[in-house]
N, C-alpha and C positions, 0 to 999 in steps of 0.2 A: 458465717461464710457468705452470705449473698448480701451484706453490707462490704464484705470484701472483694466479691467480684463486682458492684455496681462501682466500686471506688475504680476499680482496676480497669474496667471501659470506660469511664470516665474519663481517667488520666490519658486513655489511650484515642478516646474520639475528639477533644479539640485539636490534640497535634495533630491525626489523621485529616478533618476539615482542613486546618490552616498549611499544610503542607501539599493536602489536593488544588488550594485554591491558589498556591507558589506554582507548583508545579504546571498546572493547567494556562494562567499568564504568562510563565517562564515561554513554552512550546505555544501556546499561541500567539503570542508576540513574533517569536521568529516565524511562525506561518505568514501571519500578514504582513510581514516586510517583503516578504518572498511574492506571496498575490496579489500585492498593493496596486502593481503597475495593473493587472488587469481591469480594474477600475476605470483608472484614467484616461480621459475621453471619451469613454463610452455614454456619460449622461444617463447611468443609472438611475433610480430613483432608492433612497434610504433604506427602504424595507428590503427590495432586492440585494443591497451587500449587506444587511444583518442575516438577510436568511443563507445569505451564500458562507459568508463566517459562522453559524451558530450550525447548520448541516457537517461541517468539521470539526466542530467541538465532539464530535462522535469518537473518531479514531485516537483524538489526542486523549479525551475525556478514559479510553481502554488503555493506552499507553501511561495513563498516570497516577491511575486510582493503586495498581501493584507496588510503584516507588513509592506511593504518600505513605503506602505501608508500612514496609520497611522504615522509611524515616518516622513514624508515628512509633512503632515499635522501640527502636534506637534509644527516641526523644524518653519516651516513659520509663522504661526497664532505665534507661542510664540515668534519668531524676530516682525514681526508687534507690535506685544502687548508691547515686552520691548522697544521700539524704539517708544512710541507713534503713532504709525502710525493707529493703530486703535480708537485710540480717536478723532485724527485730522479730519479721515474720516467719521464718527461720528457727530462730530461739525462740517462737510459741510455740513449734511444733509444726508449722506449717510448709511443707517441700515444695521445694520449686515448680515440681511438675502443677502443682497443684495454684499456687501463683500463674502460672501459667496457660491454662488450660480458658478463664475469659477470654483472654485475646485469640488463643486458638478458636474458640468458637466464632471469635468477631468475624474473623481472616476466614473461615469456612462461609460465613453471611454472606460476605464482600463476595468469596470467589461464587457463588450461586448466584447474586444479583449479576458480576460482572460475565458468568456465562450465558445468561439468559439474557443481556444486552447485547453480546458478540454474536448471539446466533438471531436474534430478531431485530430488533433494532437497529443496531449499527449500519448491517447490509442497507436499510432501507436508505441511512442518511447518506451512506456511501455513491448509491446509486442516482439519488434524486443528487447530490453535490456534483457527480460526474455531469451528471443531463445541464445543471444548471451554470457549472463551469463553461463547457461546449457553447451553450447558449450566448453567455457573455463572450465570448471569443468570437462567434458569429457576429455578432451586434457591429454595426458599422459604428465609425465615433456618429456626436453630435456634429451638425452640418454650420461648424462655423466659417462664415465668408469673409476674409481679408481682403479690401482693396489692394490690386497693384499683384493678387497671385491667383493663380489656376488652382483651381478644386476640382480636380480626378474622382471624387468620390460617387458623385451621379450614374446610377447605371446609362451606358450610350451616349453621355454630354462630359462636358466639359466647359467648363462657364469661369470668365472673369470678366469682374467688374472694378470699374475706377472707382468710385467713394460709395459711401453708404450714410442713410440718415435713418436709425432707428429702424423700422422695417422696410423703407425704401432704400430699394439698391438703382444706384446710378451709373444709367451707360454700362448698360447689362451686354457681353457679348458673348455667346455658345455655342460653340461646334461640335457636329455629331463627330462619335468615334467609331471605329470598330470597324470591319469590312462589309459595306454597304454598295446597292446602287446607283447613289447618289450621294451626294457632299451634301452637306446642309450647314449653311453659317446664319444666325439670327442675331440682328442687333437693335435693343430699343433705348431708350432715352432714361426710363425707369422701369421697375418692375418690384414682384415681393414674391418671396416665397414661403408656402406653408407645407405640411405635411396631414394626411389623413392615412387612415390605418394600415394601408399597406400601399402607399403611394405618394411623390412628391409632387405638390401644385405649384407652378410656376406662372405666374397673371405678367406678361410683357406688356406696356403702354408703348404707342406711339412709336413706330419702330417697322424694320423689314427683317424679308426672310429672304437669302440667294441659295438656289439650289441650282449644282452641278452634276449632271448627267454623267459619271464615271465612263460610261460605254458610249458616250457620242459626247462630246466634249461643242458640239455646234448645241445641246440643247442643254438651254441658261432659262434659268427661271429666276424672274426677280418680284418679289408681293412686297407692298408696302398696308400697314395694318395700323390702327390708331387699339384693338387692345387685343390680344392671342394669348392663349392659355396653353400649357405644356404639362400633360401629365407623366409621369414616371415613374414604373412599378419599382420598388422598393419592400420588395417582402422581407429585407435580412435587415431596414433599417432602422424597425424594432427590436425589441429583445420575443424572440416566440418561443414559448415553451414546447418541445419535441415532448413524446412519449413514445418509448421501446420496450417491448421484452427481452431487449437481446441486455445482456449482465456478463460481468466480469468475476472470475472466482470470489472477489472480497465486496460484490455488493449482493451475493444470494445468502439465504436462510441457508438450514441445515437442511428442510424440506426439501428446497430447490435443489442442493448436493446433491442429496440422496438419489434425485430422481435422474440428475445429470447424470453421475456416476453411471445408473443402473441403466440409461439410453448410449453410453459409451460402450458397457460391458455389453449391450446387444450385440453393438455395432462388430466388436473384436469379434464374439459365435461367431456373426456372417463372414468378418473376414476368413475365419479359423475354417470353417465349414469351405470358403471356396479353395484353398490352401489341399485338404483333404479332399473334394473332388478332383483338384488338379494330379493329384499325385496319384489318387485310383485311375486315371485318363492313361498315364505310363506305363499301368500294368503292377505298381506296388499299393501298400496298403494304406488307410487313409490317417493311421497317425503323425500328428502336424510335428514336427520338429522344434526343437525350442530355439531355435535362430539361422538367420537367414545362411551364417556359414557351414551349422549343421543342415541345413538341407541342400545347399549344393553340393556338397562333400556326398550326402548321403544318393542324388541324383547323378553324380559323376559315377559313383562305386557301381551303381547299377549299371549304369549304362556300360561302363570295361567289362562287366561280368556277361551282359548281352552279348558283347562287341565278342567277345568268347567264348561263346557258346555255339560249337560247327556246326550244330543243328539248324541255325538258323540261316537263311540267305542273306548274299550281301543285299539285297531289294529290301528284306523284310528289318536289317540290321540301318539301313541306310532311313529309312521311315523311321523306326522307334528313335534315332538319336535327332532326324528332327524335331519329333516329340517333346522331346527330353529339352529341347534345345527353349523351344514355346514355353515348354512348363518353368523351366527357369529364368526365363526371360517374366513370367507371369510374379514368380515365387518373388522373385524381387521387388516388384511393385507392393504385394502385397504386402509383404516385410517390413517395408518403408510404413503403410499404413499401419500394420499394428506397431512399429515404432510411437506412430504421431500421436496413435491413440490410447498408447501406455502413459505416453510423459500427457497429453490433456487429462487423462483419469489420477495421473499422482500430482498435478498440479493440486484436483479440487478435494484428494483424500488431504492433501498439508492444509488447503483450506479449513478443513472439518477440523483435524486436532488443532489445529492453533485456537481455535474457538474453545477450547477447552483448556491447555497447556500454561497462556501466560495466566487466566484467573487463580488456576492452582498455585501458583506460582506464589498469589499472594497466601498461602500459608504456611509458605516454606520462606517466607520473608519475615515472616511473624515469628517462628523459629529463631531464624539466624539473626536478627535485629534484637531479639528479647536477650539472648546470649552476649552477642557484641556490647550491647548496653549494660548488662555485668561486669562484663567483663573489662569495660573503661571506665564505668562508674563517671562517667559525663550523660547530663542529659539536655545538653543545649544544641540550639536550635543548628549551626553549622558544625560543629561536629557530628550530628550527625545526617547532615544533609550530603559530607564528602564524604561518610562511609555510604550511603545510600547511594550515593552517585559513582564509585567505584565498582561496588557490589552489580547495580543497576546496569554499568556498560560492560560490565564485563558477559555476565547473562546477557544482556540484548544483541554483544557482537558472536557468543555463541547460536544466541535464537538464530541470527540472520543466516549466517554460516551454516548450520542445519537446514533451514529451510530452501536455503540457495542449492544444497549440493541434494538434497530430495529431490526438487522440481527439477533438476539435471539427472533422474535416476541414480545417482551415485548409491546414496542411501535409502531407503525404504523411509517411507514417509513419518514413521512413527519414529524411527530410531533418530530420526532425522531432528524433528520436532522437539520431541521430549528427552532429548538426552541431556542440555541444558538443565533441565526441571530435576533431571537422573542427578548428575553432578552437584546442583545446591543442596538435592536431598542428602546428599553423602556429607556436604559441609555441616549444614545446620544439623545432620544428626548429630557428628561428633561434636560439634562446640555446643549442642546441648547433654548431652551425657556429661562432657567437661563438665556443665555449669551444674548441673544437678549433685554430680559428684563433688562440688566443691573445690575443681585443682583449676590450675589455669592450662586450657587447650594445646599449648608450646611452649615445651622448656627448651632451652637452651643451654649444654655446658659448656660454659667457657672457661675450660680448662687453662688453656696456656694463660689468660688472663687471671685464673686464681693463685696461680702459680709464679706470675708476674707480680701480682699484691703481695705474697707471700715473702717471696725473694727481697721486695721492696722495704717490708714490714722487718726484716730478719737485722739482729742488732749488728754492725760492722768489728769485727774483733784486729787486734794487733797482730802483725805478723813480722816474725823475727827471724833473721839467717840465720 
């Protein structure tokens, strides 16, 4: 038996490699066509776009290890299948559940490694990729000078020059911009420019400076200089690394959730708490209502019951419906907040089970791929790469769809989530009972069609008046 289960991961770990390592090219390919432009002209340096490429290999690397599954599954159970290999083991005595049960254990590995990646890991790459993306988009391009056009990119100047010879720029001329004091045009014969760490050095030869007085246009200044230098902060003309704690629900741990969450759910007590002193202010009790239309509904009622009550003066009737008037003017603000603060708190609960949901996934893929693969008795590489890819988007446009209509409150965050995972558990069970039982998953009668062969098949007899 454990010569037959190391055959059985075996067959089922080179497809799983060679279809992670399809799948991971396939999706990061279209990544960087899509980021490519960010690059361009910026004068990055090498190591900066591998690191900014290989911090994504994170999200694509979770997205793809579930399909290599399924297709590794497919690949092997459908070589088993065409190669009789599952029949043989069969007529030893050996059940399918039981063929089956190494790759289940594989798909249990996978989904452990792949949850323990989704809640530590991943966030981390997620988050340093956002910082490091940002950065690059900050980044000014490189400061290339064309004779014959104006470079805008200088903080406060604006510089064109006729020719250039290698680091000499000729017949340099610069105008300040922006709304200043004074005008300022410099023009010299040559000059060069460098940069240092957070600033651009500008060395002018031989040359003048005319400054114009915005506010008295009688006061002209004219310097003539043989060498002037012009410095210019440039702090973004680097690439600078930021660092923040502030994170987005898909670059935190489960730790960080947890704690989010539990600093939201404070927040709602306090709203819930002012909510209940406002409504003890009216003269009723302080249980909070569970929406903003049940408590005006419930502050309208009161207050006709007041408004009728003869015991009361119009003075003391005319005050309480002020009251009443404040507290629902209040009740609504606060409403709104524990709105804002429901849909932030089911944002980061969908956060939390998706960390769990797609790795499961991979052994409900192990399932219906070992099935499917009997069940065609193919085990080549694009057959089952297009049932993996159908299987795959179908689950992936329900994942979205749940988790879209969650963070909209529609659905609770779990139903939301894992109802997908609900749904392939229901296929791959039944087309594994199918397969254990030996029948195929879907019959079909096509009756009229038997009946049409029939008819067809039926000898023609003579017929006489």
């Amino acid at each position: 038996m454990r010569l037959l289960t190391r055959y059985i991961l075996k067959q089922l770990f080179m497809p799983f490699i060679f279809s992670l390592i399809i799948i991971v090219f396939v999706l990061f390919t279209q990544f960087l066509l899509r980021a490519i432009d960010r690059f361009i002209g910026k004068d990055l340096d090498i190591g900066t776009i591998f690191e900014y490429l290989f911090l994504n290999l994170g999200w694509i690397s979770a997205l793809a290890v579930p399909m290599a599954v399924l297709v590794a599954a497919l690949m092997a159970f459908g070589q088993f299948s065409e190669d009789n290999e599952i029949t043989a083991m069969r007529a030893s005595g050996i059940s399918f559940t039981t063929i089956v049960r190494p790759a289940l254990v594989m798909g249990l590995l996978i989904s452990i490694i792949l949850i323990l990646f989704n809640s530590f890991i991943m966030p981390e790459m997620n988050f340093k990729a956002r910082m490091l993306s940002g950065d690059i988009y900050r980044k000014r391009p490189d400061l290339n000078i064309e004779p014959g056009y104006f470079m805008d990119d200088l903080p406060s100047y604006s510089m064109i020059i006729k020719d250039k010879e290698g680091d000499v720029l000729k017949d340099v001329r610069i105008f300040s911009k922006g709304i200043n004091e004074s005008q300022t045009s410099i023009h010299s014969k040559t000059g060069q420019l460098s940069t240092i760490d957070d600033a651009i050095i500008l060395d002018l030869y031989d040359g003048e400076i005319h400054e114009l007085d915005l506010n008295d246009y009688g006061n002209y200044r004219r310097i003539e200089f043989d060498k002037h230098k012009i410095t210019i902060p440039a702090d973004d003309l680097f690439l600078n690394r930021r660092d923040t704690t502030s994170r987005s629900d898909r670059e935190m741990t489960i730790a960080m959730i947890l704690e989010k969450r539990k600093s939201i759910n404070d927040r709602l007590d306090i709203v819930k708490g002012r909510i209940g002193r406002a409504l003890i202010r009216t003269g009723m009790d302080s249980l909070v209502p569970p929406s903003l239309e049940a408590s005006q509904l419930l502050l309208e009622n009161y207050k006709n019951a007041f408004s009728a009550d003869t015991s009361n003066s119009g003075d003391v009737i005319y005050r309480k419906e002020k009251d009443i008037d404040v507290v629902s003017r209040q009740l609504t603000n606060e409403y709104n907040l524990l709105r804002s603060y429901a849909k932030s708190s089911n944002k980061y609960n969908v956060e939390l089970h998706k960390k769990f949901s797609l790795p499961v996934a991979s052994i409900l893929f192990i399932m219906t791929g070992a099935s499917l693969g009997v069940l065609f008795r193919k085990g080549g590489f694009t057959i089952a790469t297009g049932l993996s890819f159908g299987f795959f988007l179908i689950y992936y446009i329900l994942m979205i769809g749940g988790e879209d209509l969650a963070d909209r409150t529609i659905l609770t965050p779990m139903v939301g989530v894992w109802s997908p995972n609900i749904i392939l558990l229901i296929i791959a069970t039944y087309l594994m009972i199918h397969t254990v039982r030996e029948q195929p998953p879907l019959r079909f009668e096509l009756n009229i069609f038997k009946r049409f062969k029939k008819k067809k098949n039926e000898p023609k007899g003579n017929h006489s008046e």
